[in-house]
Residue, then its C-alpha position, 0 to 999 in steps of 0.5 A: x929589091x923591088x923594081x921602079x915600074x910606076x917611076x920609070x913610067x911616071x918619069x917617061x910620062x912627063x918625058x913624052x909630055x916635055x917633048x910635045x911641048x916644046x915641038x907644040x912651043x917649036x912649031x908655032x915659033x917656026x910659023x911665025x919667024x917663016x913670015x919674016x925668015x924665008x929660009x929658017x931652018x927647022x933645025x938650028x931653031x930645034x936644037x937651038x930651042x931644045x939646049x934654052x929648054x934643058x939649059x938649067x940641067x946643061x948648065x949645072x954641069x961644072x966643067x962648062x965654067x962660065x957658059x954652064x952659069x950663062x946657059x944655066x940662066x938662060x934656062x931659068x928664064x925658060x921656065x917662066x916662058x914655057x908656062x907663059x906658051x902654055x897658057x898663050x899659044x893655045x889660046x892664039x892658036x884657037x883664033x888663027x883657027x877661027x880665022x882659017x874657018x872664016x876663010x882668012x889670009x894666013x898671011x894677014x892673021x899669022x903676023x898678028x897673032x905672033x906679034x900679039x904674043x910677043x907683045x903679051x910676052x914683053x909685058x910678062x917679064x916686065x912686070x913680072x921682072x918689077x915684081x921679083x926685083x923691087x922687094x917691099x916690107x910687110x909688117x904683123x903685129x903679133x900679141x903672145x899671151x904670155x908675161x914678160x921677163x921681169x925687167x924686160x921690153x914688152x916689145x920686141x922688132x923681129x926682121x924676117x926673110x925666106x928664099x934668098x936663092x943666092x947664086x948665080x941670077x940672085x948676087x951681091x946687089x940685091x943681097x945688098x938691098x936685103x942687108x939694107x931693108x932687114x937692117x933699117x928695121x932696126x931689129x931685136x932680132x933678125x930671121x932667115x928661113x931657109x933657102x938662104x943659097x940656091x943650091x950650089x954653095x959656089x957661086x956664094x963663095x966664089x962672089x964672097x958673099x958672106x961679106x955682105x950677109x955679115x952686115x945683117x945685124x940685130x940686137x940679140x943675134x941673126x940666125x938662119x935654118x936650113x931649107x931644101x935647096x941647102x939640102x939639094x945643094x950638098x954642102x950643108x957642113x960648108x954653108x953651116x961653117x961660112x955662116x956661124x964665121x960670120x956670126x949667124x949660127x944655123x939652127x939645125x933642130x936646135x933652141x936658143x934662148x935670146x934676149x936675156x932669156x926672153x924668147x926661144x928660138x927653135x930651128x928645125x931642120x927642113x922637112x928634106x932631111x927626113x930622106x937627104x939626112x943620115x940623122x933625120x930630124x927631131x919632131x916638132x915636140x920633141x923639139x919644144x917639150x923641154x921649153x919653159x912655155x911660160x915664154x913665146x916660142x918662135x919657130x923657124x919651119x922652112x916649109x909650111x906643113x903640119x901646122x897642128x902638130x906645132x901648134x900642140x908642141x906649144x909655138x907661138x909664133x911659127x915662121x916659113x917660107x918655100x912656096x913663093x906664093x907659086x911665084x907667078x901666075x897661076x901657080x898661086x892657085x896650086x899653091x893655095x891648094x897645096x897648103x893650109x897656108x900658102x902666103x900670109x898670116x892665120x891665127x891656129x888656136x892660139x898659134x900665130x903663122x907667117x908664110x913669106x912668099x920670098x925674098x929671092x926667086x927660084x928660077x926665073x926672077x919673075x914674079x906675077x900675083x907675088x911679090x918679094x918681101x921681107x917681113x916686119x913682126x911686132x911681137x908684143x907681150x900681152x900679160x904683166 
């Protein structure tokens, strides 16, 4: 067996950069709280800094109950604000050293920059809070190629979201709110793809919320794919079995037809089962190639990658999710680096995609240059 000598490095890396972060994030709070707190001490604010910074890992340790979920949140939120320190403080710093130069009190310019950064601060979770919790609906008109089924509709409604993140900050009021937008579309069809659950199948049971999930309804069905998170979470067989008892089936590398017989649905597996999966998953034209392609095939790929190799299979409508848009600024950047199609809609050949930036959060629920969103698709026949 080969020894792990370049991710044994590349982990005490990050590690050692992990580390001057939060002494670098630690100082500038103890220079700022010491105006106000003469006594401080630098200890409580480490430990108090180093459990919030590793409270997501703390917290998912189960024995901890209650105060795991509780610093498990905490830890959440930290993500967000660890990037927003890392794009503020240096920034502040830079003027207090301007200030220093120019021969200024610290005293008179330490206060200032502090309270501005707080009051920055303020104004990222607000807005970035509004952003995560007040979902809106996008809609896509959609025209297939392709003749209808003799007798069919010629239009079809379709409801989609991606990246619900149900757990323990995403529970049963806001599912309740997605139950109320996807079902007020009035759907022919309802999709989930991928990332339904955070990780943990618990809190989805403990806060039973597959009764709320079994309010969605479509006129030819819901159906719902895996996503990472499913796959990190480990209870994929539970979460297959709590769904299809509600009557929403998981397509894992499977097809349904639907609607008389109108529309394919193919379902693949996330593209983690390729290493967290004894049986892999299909390729994407193994998956179709037994189709009728004279019919619209849509496809539920949870994460947006290899968008030619669906397009040759024959999709004619591909759905994905799993980016989040980067989720806050400026993480939108990478994403739109990351991927042919990070949010949004492009035409490939002949092949629609529609990429969701989500309807959960992963993590903190902040959003900045994203927003929640379900999505609207009008999916039209265009040949008699």
């Amino acid at each position: 067996m080969k020894f792990p000598f370049r991710m044994i490095v590349n982990t005490l890396l990050v590690l050692l950069i992990f580390i001057g972060l939060q002494l670098y994030i630690g100082w500038n709070m103890y220079l700022f709280l010491s105006f106000y707190v003469s006594d401080i001490s630098i200890f409580v604010l480490g430990i108090t800094l180093t459990v919030v910074s590793l409270g997501y890992a703390i917290g998912r340790i189960k024995w901890l109950g209650p105060i795991g979920r509780f610093i498990k949140v905490i830890g959440s939120y930290y993500f967000a604000l660890l990037e927003f320190f890392i794009l503020v403080l240096p920034v502040m710093d830079l003027i207090g050293w301007i200030c220093h130069l120019a021969g200024a009190d610290s005293k008179a310019y330490i206060p200032i920059l502090g309270w501005a950064t707080a009051a920055l601060l303020v104004i990222f979770l607000l807005r970035g809070s509004y952003n995560a919790w007040s979902p809106i609906v996008r809609k896509y008109e959609v025209a297939v190629a392709k003749k209808p089924e003799p007798g069919a509709k010629r239009k079809y409604t379709i409801a989609v979201a991606s990246d619900i993140h149900l757990g323990n900050i995403v529970g049963n009021r806001y599912l309740r709110r997605l139950t109320g937008l996807l079902n007020g579309l009035n759907p022919d069809l309802t999709l989930l793809v991928g990332d339904v659950l955070d990780d943990s199948i618990e809190p989805f049971l403990r806060n039973k919320m597959s009764y709320e999930m079994k309010k969605l309804s479509a006129r030819y069905g819901v159906f719902a794919v895996l996503g990472n998170h499913e796959y990190y979470g480990g209870h994929i067989d539970r979460y297959v079995k709590e769904m299809s008892e509600i009557g929403i089936p998981v397509l894992r590398d499977e097809v349904v037809s639907v609607a008389g017989g109108a529309i394919y649905i193919a379902g693949r597996k996330d593209l983690t089962a390729e290493r967290m999966d004894p049986e892999g998953r299909l390729s994407v034209s193994d998956l179709l190639m037994p189709l009728d392609h004279t019919k619209p095939i849509v496809l539920l790929d949870h994460q947006p990658y290899a968008f030619d190799k669906a397009q040759e299979a024959g999709a004619d409508l591909l759905l994905c999710g799993h980016t989040h848009r980067g989720q806050f600024a400026p993480n939108h950047f990478i994403t739109k680096r990351l991927f042919e199609l990070d949010w949004g809609y492009m035409l490939k050949e002949k092949m629609h995609v529609i990429v969701s930036s989500g309807f959960g959060s992963w993590g903190p629920p902040i959003r900045l240059a994203s927003r929640s969103e379900v999505i609207h698709i009008e999916l039209t026949f265009t040949e008699e």
